[in-house]
N, C-alpha and C positions, 0 to 999 in steps of 0.2 A: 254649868258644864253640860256641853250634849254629849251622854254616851257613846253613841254612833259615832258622831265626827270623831271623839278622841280615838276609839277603838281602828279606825279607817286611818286615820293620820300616821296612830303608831305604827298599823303594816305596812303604812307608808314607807316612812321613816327608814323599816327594816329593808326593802327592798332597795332606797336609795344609799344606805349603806353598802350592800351587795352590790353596787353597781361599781365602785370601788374596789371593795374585799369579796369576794375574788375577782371579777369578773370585767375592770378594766386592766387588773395585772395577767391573767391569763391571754386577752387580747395583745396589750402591746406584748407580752414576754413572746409570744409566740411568734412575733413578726421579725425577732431581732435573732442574731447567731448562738450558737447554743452555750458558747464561752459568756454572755451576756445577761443570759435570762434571767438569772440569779440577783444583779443589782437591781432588773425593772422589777422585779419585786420587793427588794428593798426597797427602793425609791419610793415605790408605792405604796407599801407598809407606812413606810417614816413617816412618809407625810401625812396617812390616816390619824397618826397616833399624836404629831406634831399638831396640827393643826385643831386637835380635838379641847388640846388643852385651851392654845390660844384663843378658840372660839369662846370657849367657857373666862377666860383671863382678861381680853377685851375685846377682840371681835366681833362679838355678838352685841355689845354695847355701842360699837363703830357704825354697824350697820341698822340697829334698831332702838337705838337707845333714846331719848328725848331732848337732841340738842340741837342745831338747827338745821336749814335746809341743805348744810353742806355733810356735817359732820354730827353724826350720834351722839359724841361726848362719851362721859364714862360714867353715866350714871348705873350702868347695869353691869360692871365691870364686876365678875364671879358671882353674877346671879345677884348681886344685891338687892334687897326689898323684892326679890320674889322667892315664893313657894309652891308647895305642893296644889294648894288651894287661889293661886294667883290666875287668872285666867287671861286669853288673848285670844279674843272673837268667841267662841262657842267653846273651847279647849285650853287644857293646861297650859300656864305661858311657856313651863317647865320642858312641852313637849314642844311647841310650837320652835322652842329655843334648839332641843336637837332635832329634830325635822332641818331647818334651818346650818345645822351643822354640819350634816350628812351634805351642803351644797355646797360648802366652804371646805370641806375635804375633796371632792368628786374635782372641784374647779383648776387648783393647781397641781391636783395626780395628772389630769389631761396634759398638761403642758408637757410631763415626761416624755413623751412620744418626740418630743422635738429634739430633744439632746443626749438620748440613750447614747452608748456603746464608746462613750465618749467624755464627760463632764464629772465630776471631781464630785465627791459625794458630802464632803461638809457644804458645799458650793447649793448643792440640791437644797439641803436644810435650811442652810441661812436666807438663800432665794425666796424661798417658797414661803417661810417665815413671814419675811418682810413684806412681799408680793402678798400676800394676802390680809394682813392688816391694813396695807399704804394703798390697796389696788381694790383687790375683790371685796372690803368689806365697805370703802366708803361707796363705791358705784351700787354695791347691795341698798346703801342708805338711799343715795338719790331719787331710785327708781323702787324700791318695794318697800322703803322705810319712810316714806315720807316727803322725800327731801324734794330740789328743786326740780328734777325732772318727772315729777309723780304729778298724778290730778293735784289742781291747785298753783300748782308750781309755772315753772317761764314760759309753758307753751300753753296754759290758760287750764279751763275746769278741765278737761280732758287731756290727761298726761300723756306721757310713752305707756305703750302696752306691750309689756315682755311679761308672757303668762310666769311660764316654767322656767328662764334664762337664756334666751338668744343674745338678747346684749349682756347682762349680767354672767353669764358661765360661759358660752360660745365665744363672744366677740373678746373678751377680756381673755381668755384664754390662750385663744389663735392668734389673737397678737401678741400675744408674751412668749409663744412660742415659734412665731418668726423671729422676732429680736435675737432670744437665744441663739436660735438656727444662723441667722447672719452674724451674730458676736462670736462663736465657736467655729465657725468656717463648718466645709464637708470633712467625711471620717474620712481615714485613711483609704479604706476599701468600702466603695458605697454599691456595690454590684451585687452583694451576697443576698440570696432570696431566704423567705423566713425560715427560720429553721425547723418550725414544727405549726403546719397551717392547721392543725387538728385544733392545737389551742388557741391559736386562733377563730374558729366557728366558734368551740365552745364559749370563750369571752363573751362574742358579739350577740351569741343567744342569750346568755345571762343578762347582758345589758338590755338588749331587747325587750327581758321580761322585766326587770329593774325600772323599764326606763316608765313603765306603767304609774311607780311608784312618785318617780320626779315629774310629771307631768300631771299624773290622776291627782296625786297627792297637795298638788299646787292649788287647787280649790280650795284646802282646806277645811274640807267637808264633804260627806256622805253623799252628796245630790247627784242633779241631772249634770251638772259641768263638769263633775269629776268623773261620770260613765262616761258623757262624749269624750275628754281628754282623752281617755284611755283608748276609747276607737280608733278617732283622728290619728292619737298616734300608732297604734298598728297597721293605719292601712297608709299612712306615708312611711311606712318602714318597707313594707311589703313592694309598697310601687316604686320605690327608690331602688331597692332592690333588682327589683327584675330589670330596671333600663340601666340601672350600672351594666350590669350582664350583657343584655341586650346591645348596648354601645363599646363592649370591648368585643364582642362578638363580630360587631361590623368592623373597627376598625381593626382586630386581630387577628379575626377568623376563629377564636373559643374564648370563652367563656370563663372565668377561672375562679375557684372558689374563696379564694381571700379578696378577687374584687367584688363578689357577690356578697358578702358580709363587710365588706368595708360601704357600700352601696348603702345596707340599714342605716350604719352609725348614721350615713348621711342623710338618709330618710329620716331619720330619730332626733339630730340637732336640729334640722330646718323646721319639723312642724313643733321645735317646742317653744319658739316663741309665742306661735299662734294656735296652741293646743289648747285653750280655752273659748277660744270666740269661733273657731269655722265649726264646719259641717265636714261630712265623709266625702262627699265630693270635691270639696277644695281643700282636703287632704291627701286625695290622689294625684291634685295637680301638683298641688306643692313638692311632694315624694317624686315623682315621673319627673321633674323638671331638675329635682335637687341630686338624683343617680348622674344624670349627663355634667349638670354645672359644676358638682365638685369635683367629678373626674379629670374636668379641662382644667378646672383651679388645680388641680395634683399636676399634670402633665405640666402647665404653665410656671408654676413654682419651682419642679425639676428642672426643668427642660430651658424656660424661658428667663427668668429670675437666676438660676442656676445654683439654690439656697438647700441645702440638703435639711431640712426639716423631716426628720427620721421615717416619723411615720403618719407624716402627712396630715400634722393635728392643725395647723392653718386652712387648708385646703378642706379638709369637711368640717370640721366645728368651727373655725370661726367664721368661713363661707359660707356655710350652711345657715348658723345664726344668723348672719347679718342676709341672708335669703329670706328666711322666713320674717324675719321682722318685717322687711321692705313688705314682703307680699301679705300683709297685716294690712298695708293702707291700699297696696294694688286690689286687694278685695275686697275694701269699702268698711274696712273694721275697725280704723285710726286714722288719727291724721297723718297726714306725710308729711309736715313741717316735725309735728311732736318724732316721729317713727327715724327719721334721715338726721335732726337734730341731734334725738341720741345719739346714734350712730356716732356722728363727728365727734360730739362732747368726750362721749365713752371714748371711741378709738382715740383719739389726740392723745386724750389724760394715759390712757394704758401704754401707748408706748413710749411716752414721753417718758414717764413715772420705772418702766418697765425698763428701757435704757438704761437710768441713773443707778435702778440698784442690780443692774447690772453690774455696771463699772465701779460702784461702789463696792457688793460682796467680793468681786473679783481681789480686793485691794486686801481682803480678808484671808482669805481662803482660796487656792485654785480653782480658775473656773475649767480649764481643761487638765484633764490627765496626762500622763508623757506616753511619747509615742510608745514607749517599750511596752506600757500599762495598758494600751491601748492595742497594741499585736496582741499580747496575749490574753486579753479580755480582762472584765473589769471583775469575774466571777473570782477567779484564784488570786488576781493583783492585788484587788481590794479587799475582800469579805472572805479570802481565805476559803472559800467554799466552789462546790459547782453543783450545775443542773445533774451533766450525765458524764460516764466514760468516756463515751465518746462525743467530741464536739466536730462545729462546722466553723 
């Protein structure tokens, strides 16, 4: 066991946690009406605490366990045959195991953003449940466990390269939450602006600083790749940033502060594929290019698509991912059979998979609320609770 590495991993770990609790529920709760804010944090709670078990129960054995190029198995199903003293590369396997967990929480919280203000809250659980054993933990296997799309695997010695999770957390993500978005129709009233854009900064800075943890953290060690990650990814958060701004400025005439921090997120998804192999220059490009492109994916989704995906979680994280992987081989760092191949294999299996248990839990549990539940928010309807006195 190397000191360092475990000691760097576990702050890891804590900050990819944090990017979760609190700091993805502060962001979306802030973007939704004030009668609402209260479930995006359930939702986002549950599934921290949901998903924690099941990572420990058998997802963690799904995605990293020793069965074949497809499928984990369950040989590590509740930690079996490891301990304290078990190691994985330079560090506890123990930790490596939650490190890993914190990504299989963060991946279907994201997806909330697409069906707030709107969807049936057993529906969230069971989803998500499922969606992450059947979805996120076999594509975790493929590409970081091993499997067929890893060095070795169908596209030769040199696999897909998704550092931190462009295809694994992005793309899988943003496509499970179009699907929703198109299975659930738009809300009733889709015109309401958020109701309190404070917490929304606050969220996007937490994740921002968080987001050091999912990308630095991805090395799995102390070194020189886990400092660059962490630059690369500030300075595509930064320049993503400024030309979101920059491009609502031209075509609006201002400038507006929830698209200036929605701007990072997107700086923040695209360079995490490739936050292990570039440099601080082609991290600027990446951020500068990925401000304008997920913007036009938002308007194109709204506007074009006509798909009310709440809060825009297709249009920057799984745009953004599937950005930054592509510009992995545009910049000479993979191959573009191995990089595009994923792409296909992942996106097919995600919606295809994402579809069925769709219309599957549906058959269980409500996927949408009633209109009445839905006038008066999901805050008092549902959870008996609310944000504030007064709402919007």
């Amino acid at each position: 066991m190397n000191a360092a590495d475990t000691a760097f991993l576990i702050t890891a770990t804590a900050l990819v946690l944090f990017m979760t609790l609190p700091a993805l529920a502060l962001f979306y709760g802030g973007l939704v009406r004030a009668r609402n804010v209260l479930s995006v944090f359930m939702h986002v709670f549950s599934i921290a605490c949901l998903m924690s078990v099941l990572w420990l129960a058998i997802g963690y054995s799904v995605a990293f366990g020793e069965g074949n190029a497809v499928w984990g198995g369950l040989s590590k199903v509740f930690l079996t045959g490891i301990d304290a003293e078990t190691l994985s590369g330079s560090v506890p396997e123990v930790l490596f195991f939650v490190f890993q967990m914190t990504f299989a929480i963060i991946t279907p919280a994201l997806i909330v953003g697409a069906y707030v203000e709107r969807i049936g809250y057993g529906f969230v659980l069971v989803f998500s449940a499922l969606w992450m054993i059947l979805v996120y933990a076999p594509v975790t296997h493929w590409i970081w466990g091993g499997g067929f799309l890893a060095d070795g695997g169908i596209f030769g010695a040199i696999g897909t390269r998704d550092f931190a999770g462009g295809i694994v957390v992005h793309e899988t993500a943003g496509l499970a939450a179009l699907m929703l978005a198109i299975a659930l129709g738009p809300r009733t009233n889709r015109v309401t602006p958020p109701h309190n854009p404070g917490l929304v900064m606050m969220g996007a800075a937490m994740l921002w600083v968080g987001w050091f943890g999912f990308n630095g953290g991805s090395a799995l060690a102390a070194n020189g790749q886990a400092a660059m990650a962490i630059t690369v990814t500030h300075l595509s958060a930064a320049a993503a940033s400024l030309t979101w701004a920059l491009w609502e400025r031209i075509k609006f005439g201002r400038a507006s502060m929830v698209g200036l921090v929605t701007g990072t997120i997107a700086g923040l998804a695209s360079i995490t594929p490739a936050s292990g192999f570039v440099g601080p220059v082609e991290a600027l490009i990446i951020g500068a290019v990925a401000g304008i492109l997920c913007q036009e994916a938002v308007n194109f989704v709204r506007h074009k698509m006509k798909v009310d995906d709440t809060l825009d979680v297709f249009a920057v994280h799984g745009v953004g991912g599937i950005f930054g992987t592509v510009m992995l081989a545009a910049l000479g760092h993979a191959s573009w059979g191995a990089q595009l191949g994923a792409l296909v294999i992942v996106g097919v299996y995600t919606v295809g998979m994402s579809w069925i248990l769709i219309k599957l839990v549906g058959l269980i549990t409500p996927l949408r609320v009633d209109a009445e539940t839905e006038t008066n928010g999901l805050d008092l309807s549902v959870h008996g609770e609310r944000a504030y006195d007064v709402t919007s």
